[in-house]
Backbone as XML, in Angstrom:
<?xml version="1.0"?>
<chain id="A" units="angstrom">
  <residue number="1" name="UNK">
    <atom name="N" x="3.853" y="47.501" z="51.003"/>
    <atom name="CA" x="5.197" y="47.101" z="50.622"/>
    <atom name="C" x="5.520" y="45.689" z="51.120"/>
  </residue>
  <residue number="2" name="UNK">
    <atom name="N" x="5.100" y="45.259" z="52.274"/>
    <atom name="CA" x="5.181" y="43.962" z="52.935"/>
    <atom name="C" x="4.827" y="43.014" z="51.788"/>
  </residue>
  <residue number="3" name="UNK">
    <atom name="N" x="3.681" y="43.120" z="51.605"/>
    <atom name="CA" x="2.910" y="42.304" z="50.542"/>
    <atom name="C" x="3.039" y="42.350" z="49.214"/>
  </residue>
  <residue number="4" name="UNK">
    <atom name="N" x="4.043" y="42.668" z="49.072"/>
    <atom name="CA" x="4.811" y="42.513" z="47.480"/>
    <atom name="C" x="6.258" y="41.936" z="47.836"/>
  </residue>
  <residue number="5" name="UNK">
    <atom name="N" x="7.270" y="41.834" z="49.333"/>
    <atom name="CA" x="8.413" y="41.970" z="48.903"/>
    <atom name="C" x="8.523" y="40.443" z="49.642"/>
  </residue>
  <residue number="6" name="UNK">
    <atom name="N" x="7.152" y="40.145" z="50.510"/>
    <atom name="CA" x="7.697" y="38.655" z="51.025"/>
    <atom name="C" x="7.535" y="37.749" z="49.901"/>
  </residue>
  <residue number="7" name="UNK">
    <atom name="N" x="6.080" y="37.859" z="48.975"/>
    <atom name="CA" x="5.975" y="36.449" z="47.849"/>
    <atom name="C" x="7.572" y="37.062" z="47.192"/>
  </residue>
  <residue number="8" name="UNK">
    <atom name="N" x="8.541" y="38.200" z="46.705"/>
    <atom name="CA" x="8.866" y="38.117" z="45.882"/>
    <atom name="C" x="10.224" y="37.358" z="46.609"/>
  </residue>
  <residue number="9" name="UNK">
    <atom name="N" x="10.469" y="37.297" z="47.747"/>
    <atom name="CA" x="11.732" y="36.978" z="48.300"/>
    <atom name="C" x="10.915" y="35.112" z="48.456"/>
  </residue>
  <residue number="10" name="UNK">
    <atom name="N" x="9.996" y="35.103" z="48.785"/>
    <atom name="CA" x="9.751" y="33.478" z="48.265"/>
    <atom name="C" x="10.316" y="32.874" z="46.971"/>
  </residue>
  <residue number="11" name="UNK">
    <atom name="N" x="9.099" y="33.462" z="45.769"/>
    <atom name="CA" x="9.618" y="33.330" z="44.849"/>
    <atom name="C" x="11.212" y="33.091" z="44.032"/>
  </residue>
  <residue number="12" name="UNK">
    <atom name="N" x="12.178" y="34.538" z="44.515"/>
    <atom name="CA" x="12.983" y="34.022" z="44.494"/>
    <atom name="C" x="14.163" y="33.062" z="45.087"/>
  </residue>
  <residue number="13" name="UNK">
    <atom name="N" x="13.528" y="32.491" z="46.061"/>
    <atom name="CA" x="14.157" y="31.632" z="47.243"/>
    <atom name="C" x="13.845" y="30.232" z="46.598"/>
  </residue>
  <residue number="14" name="UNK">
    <atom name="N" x="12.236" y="30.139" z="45.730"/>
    <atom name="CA" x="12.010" y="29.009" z="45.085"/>
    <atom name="C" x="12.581" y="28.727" z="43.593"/>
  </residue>
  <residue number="15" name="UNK">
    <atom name="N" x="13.573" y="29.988" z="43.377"/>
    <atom name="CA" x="14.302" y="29.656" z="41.596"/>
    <atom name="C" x="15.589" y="29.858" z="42.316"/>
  </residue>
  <residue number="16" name="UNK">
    <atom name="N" x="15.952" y="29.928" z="43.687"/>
    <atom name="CA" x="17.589" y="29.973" z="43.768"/>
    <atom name="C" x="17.648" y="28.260" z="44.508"/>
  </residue>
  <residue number="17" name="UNK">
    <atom name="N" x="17.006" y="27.941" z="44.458"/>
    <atom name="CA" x="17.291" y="26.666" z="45.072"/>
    <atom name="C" x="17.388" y="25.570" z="43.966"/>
  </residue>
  <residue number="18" name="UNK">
    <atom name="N" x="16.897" y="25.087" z="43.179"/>
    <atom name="CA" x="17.001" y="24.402" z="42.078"/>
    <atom name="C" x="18.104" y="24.541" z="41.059"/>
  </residue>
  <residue number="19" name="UNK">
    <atom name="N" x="18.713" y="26.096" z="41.122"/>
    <atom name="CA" x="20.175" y="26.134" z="40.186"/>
    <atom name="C" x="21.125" y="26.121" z="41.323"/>
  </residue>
  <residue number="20" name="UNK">
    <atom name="N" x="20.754" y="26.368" z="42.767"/>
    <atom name="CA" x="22.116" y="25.901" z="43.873"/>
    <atom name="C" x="22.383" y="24.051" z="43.830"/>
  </residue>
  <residue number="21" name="UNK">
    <atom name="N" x="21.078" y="23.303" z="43.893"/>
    <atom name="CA" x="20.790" y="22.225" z="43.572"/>
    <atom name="C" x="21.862" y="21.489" z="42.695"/>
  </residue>
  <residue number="22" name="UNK">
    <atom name="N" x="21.507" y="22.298" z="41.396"/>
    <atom name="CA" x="22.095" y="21.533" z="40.196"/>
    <atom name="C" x="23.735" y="22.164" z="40.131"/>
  </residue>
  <residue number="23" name="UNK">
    <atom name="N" x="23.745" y="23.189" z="41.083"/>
    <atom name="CA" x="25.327" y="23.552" z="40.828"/>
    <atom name="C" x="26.217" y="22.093" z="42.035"/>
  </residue>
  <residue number="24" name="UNK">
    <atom name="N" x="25.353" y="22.242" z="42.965"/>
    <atom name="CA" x="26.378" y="20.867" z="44.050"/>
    <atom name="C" x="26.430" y="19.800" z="43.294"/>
  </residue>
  <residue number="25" name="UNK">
    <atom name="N" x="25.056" y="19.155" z="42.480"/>
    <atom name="CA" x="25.375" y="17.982" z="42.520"/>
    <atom name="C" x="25.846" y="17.796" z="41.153"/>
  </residue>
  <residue number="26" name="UNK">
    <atom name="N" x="26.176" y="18.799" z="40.122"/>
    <atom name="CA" x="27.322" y="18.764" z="39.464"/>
    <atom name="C" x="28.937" y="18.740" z="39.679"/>
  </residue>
  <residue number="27" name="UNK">
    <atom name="N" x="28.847" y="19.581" z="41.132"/>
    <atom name="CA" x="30.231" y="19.421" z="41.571"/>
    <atom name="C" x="30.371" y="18.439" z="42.330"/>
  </residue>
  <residue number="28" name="UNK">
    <atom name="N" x="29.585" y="17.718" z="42.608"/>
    <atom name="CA" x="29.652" y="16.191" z="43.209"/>
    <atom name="C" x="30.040" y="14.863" z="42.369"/>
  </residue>
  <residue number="29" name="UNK">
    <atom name="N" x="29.611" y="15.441" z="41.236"/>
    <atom name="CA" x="29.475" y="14.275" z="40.015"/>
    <atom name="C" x="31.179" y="14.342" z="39.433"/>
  </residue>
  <residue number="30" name="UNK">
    <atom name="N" x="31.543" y="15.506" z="38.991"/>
    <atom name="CA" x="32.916" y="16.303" z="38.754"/>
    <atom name="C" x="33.932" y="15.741" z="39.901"/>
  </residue>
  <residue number="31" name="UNK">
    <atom name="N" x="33.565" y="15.682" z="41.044"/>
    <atom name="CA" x="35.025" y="15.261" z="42.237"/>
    <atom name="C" x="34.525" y="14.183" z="42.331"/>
  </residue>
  <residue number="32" name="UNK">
    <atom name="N" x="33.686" y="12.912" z="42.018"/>
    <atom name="CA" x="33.897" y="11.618" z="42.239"/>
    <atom name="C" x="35.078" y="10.831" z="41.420"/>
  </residue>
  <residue number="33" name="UNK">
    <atom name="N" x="35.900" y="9.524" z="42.235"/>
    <atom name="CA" x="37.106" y="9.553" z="41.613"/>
    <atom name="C" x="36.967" y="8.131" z="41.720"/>
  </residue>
  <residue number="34" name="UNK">
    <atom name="N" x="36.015" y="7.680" z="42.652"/>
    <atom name="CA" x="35.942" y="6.111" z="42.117"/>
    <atom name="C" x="35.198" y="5.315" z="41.527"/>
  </residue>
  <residue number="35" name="UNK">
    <atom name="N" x="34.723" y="4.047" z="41.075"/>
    <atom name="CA" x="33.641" y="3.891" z="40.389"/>
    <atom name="C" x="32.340" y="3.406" z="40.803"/>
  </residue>
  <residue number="36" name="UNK">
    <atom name="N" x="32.106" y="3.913" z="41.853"/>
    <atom name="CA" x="30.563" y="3.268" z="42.949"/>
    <atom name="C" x="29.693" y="4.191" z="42.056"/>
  </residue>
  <residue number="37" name="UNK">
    <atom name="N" x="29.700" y="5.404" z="42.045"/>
    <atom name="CA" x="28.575" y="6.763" z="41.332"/>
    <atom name="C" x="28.604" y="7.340" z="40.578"/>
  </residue>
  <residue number="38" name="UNK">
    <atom name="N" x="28.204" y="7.329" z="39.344"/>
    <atom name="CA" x="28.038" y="8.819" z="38.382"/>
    <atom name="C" x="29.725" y="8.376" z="37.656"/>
  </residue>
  <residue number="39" name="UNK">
    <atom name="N" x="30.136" y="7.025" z="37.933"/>
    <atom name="CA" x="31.199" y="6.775" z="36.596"/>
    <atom name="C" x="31.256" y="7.223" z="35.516"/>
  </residue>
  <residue number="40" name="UNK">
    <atom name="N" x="30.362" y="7.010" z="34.898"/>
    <atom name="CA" x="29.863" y="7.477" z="33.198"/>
    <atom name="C" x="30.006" y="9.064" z="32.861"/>
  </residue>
  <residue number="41" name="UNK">
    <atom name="N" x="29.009" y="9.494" z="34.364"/>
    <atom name="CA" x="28.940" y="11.042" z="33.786"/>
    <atom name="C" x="30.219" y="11.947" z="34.609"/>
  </residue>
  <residue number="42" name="UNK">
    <atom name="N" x="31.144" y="11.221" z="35.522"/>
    <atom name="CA" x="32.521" y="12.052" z="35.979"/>
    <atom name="C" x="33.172" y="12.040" z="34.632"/>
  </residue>
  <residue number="43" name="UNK">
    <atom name="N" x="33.321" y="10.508" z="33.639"/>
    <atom name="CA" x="34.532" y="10.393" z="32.369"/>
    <atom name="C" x="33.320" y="11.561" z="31.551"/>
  </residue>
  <residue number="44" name="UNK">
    <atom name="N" x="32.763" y="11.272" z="31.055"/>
    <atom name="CA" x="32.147" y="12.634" z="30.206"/>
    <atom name="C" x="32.299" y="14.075" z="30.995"/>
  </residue>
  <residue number="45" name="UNK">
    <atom name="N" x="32.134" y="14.065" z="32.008"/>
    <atom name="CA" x="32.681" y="15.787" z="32.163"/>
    <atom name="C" x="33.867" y="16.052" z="32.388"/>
  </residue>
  <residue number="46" name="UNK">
    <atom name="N" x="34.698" y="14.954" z="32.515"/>
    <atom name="CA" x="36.086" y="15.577" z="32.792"/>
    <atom name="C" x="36.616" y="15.139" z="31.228"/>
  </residue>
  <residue number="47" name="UNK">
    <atom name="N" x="36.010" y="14.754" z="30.519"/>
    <atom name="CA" x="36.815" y="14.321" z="29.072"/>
    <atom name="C" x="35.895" y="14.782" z="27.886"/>
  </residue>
  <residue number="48" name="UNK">
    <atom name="N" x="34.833" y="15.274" z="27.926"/>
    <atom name="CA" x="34.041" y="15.713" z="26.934"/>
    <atom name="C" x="33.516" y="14.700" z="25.804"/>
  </residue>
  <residue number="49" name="UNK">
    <atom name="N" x="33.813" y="13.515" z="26.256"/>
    <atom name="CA" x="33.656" y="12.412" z="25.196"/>
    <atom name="C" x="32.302" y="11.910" z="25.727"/>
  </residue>
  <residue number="50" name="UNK">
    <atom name="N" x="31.266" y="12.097" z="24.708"/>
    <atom name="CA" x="30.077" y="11.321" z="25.424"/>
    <atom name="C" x="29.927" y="9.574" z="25.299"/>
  </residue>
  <residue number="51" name="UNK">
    <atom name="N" x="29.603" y="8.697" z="26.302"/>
    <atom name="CA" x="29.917" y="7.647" z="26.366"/>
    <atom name="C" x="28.320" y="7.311" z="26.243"/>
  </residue>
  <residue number="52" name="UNK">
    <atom name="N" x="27.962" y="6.322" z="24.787"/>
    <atom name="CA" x="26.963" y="6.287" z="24.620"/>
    <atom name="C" x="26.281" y="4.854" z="25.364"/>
  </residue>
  <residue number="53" name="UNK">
    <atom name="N" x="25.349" y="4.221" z="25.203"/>
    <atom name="CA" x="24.368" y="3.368" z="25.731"/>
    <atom name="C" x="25.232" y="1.979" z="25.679"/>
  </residue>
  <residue number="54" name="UNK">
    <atom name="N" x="25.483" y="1.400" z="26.875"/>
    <atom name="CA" x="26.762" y="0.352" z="26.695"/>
    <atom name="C" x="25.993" y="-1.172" z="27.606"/>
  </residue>
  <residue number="55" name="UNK">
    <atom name="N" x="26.699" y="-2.337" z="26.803"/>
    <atom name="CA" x="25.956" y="-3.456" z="27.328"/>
    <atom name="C" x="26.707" y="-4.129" z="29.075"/>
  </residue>
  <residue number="56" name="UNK">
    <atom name="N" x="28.175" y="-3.644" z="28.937"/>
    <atom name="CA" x="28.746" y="-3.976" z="30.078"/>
    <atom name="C" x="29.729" y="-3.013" z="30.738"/>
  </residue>
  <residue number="57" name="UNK">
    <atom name="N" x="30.049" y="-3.137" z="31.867"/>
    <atom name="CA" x="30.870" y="-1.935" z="32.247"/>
    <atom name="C" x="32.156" y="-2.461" z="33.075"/>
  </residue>
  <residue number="58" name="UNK">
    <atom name="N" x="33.379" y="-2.321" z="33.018"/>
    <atom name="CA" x="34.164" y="-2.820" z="34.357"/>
    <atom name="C" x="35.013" y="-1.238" z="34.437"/>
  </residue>
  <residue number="59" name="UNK">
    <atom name="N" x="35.089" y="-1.251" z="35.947"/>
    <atom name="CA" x="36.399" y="-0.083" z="36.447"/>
    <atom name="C" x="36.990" y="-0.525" z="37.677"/>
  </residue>
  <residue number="60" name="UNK">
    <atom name="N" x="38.231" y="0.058" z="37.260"/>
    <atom name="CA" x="38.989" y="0.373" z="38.529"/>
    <atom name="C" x="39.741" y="1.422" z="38.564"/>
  </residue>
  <residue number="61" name="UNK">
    <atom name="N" x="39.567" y="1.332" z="40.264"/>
    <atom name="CA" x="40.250" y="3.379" z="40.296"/>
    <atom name="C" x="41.607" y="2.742" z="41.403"/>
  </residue>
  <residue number="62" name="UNK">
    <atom name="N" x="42.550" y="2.685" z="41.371"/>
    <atom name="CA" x="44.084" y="3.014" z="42.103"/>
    <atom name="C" x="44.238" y="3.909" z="42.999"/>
  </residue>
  <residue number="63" name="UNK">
    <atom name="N" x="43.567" y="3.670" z="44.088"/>
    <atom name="CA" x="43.765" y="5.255" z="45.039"/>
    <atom name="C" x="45.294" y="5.598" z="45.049"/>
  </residue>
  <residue number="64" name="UNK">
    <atom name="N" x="45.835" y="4.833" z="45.585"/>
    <atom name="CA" x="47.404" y="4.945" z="45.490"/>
    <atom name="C" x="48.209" y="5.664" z="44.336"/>
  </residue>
  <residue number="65" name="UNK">
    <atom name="N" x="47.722" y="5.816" z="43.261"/>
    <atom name="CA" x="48.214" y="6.427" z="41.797"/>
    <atom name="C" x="47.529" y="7.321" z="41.257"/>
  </residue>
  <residue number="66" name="UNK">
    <atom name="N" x="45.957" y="7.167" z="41.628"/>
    <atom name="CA" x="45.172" y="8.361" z="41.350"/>
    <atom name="C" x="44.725" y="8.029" z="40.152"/>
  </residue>
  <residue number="67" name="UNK">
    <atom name="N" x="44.364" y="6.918" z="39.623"/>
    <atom name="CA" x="43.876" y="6.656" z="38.579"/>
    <atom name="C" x="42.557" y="5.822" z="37.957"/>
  </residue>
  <residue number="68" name="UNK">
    <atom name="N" x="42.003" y="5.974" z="36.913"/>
    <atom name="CA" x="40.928" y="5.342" z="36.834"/>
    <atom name="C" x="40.881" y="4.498" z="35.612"/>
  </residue>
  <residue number="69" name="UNK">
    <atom name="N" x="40.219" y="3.373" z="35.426"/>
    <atom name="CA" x="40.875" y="2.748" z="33.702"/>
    <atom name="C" x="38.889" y="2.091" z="33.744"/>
  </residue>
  <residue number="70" name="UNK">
    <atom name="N" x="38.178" y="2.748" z="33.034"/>
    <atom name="CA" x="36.860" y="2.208" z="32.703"/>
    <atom name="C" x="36.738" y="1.465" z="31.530"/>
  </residue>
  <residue number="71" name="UNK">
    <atom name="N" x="36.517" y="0.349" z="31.112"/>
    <atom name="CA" x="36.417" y="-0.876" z="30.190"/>
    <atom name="C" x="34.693" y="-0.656" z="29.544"/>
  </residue>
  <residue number="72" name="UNK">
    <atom name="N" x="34.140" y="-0.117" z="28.445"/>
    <atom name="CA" x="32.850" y="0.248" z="28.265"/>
    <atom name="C" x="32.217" y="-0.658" z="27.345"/>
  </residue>
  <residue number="73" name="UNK">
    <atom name="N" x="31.880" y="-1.399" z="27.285"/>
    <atom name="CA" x="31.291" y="-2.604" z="26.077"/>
    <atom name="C" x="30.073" y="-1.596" z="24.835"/>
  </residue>
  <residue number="74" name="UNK">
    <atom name="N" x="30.020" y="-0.951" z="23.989"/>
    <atom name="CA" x="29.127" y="-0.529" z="23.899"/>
    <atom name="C" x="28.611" y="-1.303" z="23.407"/>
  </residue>
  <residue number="75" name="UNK">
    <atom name="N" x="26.648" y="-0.756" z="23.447"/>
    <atom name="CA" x="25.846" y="-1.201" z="22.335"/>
    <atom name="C" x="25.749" y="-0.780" z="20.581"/>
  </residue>
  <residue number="76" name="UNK">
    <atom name="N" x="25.619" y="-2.719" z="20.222"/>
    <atom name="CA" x="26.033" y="-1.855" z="18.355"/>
    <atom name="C" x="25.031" y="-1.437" z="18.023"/>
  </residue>
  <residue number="77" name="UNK">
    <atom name="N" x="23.662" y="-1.884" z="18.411"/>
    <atom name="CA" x="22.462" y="-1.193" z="17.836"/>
    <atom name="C" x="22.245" y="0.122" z="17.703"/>
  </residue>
  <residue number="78" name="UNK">
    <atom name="N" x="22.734" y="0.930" z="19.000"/>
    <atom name="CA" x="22.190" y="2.260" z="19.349"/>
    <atom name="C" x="23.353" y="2.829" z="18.751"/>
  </residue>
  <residue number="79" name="UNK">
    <atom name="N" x="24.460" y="2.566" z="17.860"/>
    <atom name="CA" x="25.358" y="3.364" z="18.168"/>
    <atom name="C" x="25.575" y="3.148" z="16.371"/>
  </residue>
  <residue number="80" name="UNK">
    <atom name="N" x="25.812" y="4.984" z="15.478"/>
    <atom name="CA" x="26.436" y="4.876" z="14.477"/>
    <atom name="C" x="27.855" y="5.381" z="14.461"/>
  </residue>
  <residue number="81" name="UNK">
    <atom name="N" x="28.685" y="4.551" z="14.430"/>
    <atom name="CA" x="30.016" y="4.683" z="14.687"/>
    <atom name="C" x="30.889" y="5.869" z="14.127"/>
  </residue>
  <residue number="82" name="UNK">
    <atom name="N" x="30.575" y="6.172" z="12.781"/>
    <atom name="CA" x="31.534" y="7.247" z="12.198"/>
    <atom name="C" x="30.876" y="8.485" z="12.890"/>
  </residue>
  <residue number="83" name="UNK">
    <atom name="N" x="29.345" y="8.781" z="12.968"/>
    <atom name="CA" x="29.439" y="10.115" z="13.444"/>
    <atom name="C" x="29.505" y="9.931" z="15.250"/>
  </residue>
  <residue number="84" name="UNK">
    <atom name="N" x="29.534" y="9.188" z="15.754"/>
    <atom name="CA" x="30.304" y="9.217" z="17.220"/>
    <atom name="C" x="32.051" y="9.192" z="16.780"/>
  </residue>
  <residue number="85" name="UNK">
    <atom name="N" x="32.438" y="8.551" z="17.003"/>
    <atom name="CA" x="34.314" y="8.741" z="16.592"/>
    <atom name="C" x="34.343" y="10.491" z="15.742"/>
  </residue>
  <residue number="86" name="UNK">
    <atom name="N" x="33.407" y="11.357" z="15.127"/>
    <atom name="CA" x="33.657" y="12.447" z="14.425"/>
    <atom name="C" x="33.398" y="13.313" z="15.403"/>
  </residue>
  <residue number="87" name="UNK">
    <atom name="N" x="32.094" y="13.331" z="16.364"/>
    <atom name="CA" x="31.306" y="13.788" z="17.609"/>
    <atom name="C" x="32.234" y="14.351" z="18.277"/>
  </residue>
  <residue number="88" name="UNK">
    <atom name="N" x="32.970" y="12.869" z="18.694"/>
    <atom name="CA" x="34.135" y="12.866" z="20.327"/>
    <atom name="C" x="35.132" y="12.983" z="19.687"/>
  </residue>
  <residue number="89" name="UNK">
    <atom name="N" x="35.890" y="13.510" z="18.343"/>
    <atom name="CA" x="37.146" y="14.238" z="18.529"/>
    <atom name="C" x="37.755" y="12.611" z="18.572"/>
  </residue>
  <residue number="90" name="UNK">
    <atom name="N" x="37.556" y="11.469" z="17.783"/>
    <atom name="CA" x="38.458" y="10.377" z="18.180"/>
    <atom name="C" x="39.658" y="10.497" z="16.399"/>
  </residue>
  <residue number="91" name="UNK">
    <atom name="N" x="40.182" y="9.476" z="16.620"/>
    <atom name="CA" x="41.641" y="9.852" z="16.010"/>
    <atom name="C" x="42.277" y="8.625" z="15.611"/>
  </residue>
  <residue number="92" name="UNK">
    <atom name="N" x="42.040" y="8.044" z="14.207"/>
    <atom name="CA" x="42.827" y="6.619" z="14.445"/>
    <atom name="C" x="43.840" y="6.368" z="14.198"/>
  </residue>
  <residue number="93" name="UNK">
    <atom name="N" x="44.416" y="5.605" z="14.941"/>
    <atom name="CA" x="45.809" y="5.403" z="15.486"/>
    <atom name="C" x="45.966" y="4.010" z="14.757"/>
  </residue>
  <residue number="94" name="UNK">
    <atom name="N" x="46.601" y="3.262" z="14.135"/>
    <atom name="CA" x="46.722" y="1.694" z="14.344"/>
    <atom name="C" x="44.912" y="1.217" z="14.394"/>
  </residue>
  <residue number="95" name="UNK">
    <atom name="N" x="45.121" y="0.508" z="14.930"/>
    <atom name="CA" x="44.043" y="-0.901" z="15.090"/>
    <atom name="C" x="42.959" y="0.399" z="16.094"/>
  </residue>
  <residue number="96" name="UNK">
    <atom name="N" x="42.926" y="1.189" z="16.628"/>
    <atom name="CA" x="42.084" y="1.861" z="17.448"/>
    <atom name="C" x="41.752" y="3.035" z="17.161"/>
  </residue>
  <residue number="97" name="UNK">
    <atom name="N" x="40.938" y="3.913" z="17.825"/>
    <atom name="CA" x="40.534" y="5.283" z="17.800"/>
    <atom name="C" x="41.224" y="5.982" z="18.669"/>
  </residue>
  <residue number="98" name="UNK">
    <atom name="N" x="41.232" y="6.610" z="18.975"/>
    <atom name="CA" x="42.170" y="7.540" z="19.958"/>
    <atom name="C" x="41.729" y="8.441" z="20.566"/>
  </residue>
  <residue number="99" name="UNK">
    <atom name="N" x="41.376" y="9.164" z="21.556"/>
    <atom name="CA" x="40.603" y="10.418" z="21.998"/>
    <atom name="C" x="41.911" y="10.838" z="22.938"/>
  </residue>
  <residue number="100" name="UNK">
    <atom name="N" x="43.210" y="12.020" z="23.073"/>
    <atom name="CA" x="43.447" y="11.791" z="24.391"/>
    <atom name="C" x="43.624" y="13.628" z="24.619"/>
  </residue>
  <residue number="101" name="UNK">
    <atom name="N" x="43.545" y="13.742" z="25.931"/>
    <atom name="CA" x="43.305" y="15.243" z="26.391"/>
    <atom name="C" x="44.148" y="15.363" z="27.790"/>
  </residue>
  <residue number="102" name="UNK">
    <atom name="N" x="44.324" y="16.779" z="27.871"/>
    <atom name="CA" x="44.206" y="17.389" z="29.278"/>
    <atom name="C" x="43.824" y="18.426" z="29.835"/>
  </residue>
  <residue number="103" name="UNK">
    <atom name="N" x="43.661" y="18.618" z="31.089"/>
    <atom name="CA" x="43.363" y="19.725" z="31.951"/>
    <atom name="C" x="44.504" y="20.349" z="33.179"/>
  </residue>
  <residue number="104" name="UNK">
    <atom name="N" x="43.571" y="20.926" z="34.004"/>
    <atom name="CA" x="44.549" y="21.196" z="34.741"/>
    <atom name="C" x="44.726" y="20.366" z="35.888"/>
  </residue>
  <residue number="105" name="UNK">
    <atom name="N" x="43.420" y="19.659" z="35.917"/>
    <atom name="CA" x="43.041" y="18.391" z="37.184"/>
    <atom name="C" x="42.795" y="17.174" z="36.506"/>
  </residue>
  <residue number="106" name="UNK">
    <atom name="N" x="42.836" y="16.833" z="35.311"/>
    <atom name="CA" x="42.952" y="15.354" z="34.705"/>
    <atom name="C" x="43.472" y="15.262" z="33.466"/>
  </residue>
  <residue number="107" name="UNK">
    <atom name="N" x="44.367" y="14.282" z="33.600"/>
    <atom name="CA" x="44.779" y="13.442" z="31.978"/>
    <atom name="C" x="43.833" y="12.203" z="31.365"/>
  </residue>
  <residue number="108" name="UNK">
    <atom name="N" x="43.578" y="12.242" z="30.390"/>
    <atom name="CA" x="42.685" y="11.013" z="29.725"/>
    <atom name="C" x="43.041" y="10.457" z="28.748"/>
  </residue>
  <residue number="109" name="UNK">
    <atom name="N" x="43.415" y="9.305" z="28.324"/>
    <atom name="CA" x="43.442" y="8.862" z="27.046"/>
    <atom name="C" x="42.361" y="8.015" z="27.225"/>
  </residue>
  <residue number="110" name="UNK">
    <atom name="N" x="41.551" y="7.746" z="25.869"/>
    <atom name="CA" x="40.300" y="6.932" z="25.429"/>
    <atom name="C" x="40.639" y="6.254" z="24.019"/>
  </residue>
  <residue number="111" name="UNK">
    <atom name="N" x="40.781" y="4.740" z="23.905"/>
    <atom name="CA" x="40.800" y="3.862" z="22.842"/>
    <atom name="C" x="39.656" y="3.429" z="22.750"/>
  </residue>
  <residue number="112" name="UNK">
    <atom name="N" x="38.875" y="3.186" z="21.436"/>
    <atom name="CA" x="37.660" y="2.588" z="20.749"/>
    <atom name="C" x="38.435" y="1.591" z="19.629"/>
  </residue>
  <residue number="113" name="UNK">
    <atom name="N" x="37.525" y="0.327" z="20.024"/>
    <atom name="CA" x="38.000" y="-0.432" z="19.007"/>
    <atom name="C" x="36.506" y="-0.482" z="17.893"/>
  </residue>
  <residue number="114" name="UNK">
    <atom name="N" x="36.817" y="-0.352" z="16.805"/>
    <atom name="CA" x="35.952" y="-0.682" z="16.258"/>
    <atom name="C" x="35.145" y="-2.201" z="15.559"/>
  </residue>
  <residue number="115" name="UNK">
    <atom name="N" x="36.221" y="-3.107" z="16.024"/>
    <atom name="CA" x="35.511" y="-4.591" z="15.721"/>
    <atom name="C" x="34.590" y="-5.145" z="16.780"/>
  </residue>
  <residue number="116" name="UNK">
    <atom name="N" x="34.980" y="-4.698" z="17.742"/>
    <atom name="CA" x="34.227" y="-5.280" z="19.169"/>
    <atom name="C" x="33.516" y="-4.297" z="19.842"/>
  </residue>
  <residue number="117" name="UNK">
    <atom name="N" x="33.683" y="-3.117" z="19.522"/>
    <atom name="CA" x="32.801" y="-1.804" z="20.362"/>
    <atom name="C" x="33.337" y="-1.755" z="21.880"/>
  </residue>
  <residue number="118" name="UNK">
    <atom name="N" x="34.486" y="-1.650" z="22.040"/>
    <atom name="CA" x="35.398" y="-1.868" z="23.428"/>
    <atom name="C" x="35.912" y="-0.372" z="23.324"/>
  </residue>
  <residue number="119" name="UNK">
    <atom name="N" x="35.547" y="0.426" z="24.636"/>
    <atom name="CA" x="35.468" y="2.077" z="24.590"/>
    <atom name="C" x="36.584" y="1.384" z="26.100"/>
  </residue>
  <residue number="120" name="UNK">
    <atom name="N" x="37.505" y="2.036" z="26.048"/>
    <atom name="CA" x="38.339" y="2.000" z="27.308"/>
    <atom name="C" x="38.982" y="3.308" z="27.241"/>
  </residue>
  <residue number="121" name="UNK">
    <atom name="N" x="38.480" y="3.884" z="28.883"/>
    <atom name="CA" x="38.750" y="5.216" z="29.343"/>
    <atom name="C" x="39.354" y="5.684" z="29.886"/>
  </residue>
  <residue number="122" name="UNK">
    <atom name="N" x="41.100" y="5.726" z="30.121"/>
    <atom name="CA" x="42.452" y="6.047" z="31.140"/>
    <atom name="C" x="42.095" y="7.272" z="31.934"/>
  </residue>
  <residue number="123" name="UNK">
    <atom name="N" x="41.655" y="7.360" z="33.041"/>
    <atom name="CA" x="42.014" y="8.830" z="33.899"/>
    <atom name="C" x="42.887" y="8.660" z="34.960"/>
  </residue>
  <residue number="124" name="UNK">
    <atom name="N" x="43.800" y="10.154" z="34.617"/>
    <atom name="CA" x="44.580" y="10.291" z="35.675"/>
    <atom name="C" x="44.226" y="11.612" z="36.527"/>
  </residue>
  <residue number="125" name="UNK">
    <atom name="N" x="43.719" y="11.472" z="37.819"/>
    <atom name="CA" x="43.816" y="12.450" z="38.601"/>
    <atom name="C" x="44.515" y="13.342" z="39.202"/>
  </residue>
  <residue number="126" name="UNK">
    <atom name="N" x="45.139" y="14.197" z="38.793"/>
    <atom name="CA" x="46.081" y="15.422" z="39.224"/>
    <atom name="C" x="45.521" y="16.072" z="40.420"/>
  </residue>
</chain>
């Protein structure tokens, strides 16, 4: 009995560690609020909008207000515009696209321009 129940408590010690793994450093990626780490992939999981392959990036986060405003340059090569804007749920408004949402821990509005490929990403942290 020894010799069946230690490999199996290995074994499963070696498949609970890789989904404990990927559960922290998803919830690591999820509570980052400023823009040093994992910028890109906090606005895609807290907004569901995937932010595709981009040539420049600027952010700033407002500790004081709790807010984040990401400026996304995309690339035009990699990117076909109508089925991204159809993808991410965008919405045109005037001169822009529109994406805006909430939760119970963030507000987002997201404008895409389509002459310049200028993806700008409003979060508010609740």
């Amino acid at each position: 009995m020894k010799k069946i129940s230690k490999p199996l408590l290995i074994g499963f010690l070696v498949l609970l560690f890789p989904i404990f793994s990927f559960k922290m450093l998803s919830s690591h990626i999820y509570n980052r609020t400023d823009c040093e780490q994992f910028n890109i992939d906090n606005i895609e999981v807290r907004t569901g909008i995937n932010i595709p392959a981009v040539d420049k990036v600027t952010c700033d986060f407002k500790t004081t207000e709790n807010t984040k405003v990401s400026v996304f340059m995309l690339k035009k090569l990699s990117l076909d515009f109508d089925h991204y804007i159809k993808r991410n749920d965008f919405v045109k408004e005037g001169d822009f696209y529109v994406n805006r949402g909430e939760r119970a821990d963030t507000k987002w509005e997201a404008k895409l321009s389509e002459e310049d490929l200028r993806l700008v990403v409003s979060l508010v942290y609740k």
